[in-house]
C-alpha positions in Angstrom: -7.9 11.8 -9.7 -5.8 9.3 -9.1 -2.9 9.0 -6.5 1.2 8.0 -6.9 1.7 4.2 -5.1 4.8 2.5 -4.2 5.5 -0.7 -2.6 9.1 -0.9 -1.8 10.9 -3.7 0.1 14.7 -3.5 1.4 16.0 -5.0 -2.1 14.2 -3.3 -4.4 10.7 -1.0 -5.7 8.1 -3.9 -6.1 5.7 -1.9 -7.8 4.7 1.7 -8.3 2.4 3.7 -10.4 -0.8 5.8 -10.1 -4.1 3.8 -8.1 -7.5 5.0 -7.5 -7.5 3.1 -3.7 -5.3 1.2 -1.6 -6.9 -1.8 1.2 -4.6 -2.6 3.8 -4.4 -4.6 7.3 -3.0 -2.9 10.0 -2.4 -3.6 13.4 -5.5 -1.5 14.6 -7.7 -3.4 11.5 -8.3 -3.1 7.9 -7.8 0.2 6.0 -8.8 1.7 2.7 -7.2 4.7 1.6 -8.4 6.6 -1.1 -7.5 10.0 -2.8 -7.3 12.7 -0.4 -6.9 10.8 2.7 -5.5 12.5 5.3 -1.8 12.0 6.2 -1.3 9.0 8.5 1.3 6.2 9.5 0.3 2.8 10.3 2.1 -0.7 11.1 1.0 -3.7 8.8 0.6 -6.9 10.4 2.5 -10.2 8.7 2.0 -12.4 6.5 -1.4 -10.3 4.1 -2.0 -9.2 0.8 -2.1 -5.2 0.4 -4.9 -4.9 -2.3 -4.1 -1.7 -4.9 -7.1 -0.9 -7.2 -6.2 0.6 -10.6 -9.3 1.4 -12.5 -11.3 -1.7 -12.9 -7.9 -3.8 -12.6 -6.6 -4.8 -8.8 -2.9 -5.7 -8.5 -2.4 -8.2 -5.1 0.7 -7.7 -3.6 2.1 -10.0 -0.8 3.7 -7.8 2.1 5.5 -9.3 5.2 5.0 -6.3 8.0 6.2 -3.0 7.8 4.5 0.3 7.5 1.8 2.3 5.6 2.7 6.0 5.0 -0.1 8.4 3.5 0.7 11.8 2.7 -0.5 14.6 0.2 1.7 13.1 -2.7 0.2 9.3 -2.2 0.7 6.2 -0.5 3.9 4.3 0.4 4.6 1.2 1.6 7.4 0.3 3.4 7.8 -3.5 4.0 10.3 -6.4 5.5 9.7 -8.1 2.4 6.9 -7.8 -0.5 6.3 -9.8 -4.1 3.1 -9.0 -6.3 1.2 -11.7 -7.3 
């Protein structure tokens, strides 16, 4: 079962929709978050690509810092800036 994903910068929703994982650096090293995972915050370190997998699709989106929330509805990130590629 898939969860809800949004990456969301200051100006606006970069992208949102239903994934089957999310892969993320953080500041304590590289994360993959998957349906079910337990509710966490994390920092994300500059400058790297947050990696969303739909299906057999992956969508690359660039992320400048900010924060990785996980709770039971999904997965948000929160970033200083973000574009998908």
């Amino acid at each position: 079962m898939p969860m809800r994903v949004a990456i969301v910068s200051p100006e606006q929703e970069v992208w949102s929709g239903d994934a089957d994982m999310v892969v993320a650096r953080t500041v304590e090293g590289d994360i993959g978050v998957l349906p079910g995972h337990v509710p966490m915050l994390a920092v994300l370190v500059r400058d790297q690509v947050v990696r969303v997998k739909v299906g057999s699709q992956e969508i690359s989106a660039g992320v400048d810092g900010g924060f990785l929330s996980v709770t039971k509805e999904g997965v948000s990130i929160l970033a200083e800036s973000a574009t998908v590629a």
